[in-house]
N, C-alpha and C positions, 0 to 999 in steps of 0.2 A: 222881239221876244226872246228869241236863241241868248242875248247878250245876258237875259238874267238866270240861265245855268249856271254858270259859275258860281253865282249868289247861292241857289240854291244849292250847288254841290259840296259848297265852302261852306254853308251852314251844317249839312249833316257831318261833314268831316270833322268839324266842330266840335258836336257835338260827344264821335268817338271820342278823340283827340282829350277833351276835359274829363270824360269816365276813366280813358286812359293812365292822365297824368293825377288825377285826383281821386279817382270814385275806389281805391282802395283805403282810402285813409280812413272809412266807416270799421274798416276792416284790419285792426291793427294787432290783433294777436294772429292774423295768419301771418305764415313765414315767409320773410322777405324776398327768398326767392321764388315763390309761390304767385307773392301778387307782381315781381317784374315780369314771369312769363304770362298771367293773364294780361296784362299793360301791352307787351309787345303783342298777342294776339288780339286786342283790341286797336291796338296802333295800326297792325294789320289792315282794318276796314277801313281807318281814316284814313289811310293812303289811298285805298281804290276809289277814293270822291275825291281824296284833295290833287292828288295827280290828274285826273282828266279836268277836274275845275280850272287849275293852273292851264294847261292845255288849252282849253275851249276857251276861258279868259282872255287866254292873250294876244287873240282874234281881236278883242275890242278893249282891252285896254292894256296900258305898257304895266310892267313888273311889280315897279312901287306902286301902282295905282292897287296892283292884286293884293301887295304884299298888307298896304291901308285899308279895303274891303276886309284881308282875312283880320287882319287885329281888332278892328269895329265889330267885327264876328264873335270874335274868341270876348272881346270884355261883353257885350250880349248876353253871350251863351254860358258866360260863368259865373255872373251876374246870380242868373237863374240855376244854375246847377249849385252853386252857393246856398241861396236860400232856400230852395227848396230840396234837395238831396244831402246836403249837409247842415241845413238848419243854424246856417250861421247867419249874422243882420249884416248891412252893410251900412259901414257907419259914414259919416259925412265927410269926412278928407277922403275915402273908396273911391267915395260917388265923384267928386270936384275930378280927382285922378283919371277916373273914367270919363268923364265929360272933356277932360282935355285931349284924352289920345281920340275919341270920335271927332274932337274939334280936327284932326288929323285928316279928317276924310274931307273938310271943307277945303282946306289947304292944298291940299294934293290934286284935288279934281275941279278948283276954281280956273278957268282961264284967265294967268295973268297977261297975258300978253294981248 
């Protein structure tokens, strides 16, 4: 059970992490230095989950395998912050694009050997 902290911790990091790098663009007559220091105070948070996720992670799996988890994370969690927070659609080459980096997590965590 312990192994899917990470998942979890990587998810809400996530989630800062895209409010962070995106959730001021609803927001575009405030001044740009305004919304870098909420970003960095929001980066703030996604540090204190993606740091121990990393940590506790990599107890059960190696680097790349985290680094694969968090990007299957992040196209997820932007997916939906996309649509529903910024009310944009995601059009059919998005989706193939995203379906290919999750195809990523097959690749990574298949045993070829």
């Amino acid at each position: 059970m312990r192994q899917f902290y990470p998942i979890i911790l990587l998810s809400i990091s996530n989630i800062f992490m895209t409010f962070a790098w995106y959730g001021h663009l609803k927001f575009k007559s405030v001044s740009l230095w305004i919304v870098i220091l909420a970003s960095w105070g929001i980066a703030f948070f996604e540090y204190c989950f993606q740091v121990p996720a990393n940590r506790i992670g990599h107890d059960y799996f190696d680097a790349p395998q985290l680094k694969v988890i968090q990007e299957a994370i992040t196209i997820i969690v932007f997916s939906l912050f996309s649509i529903t927070y910024l009310h944009e659609g995601i059009k059919w080459n998005y989706l193939v694009g995203f379906i290919l980096i999750l195809l990523a997590v097959f690749f990574v965590f298949k045993d070829w050997e």
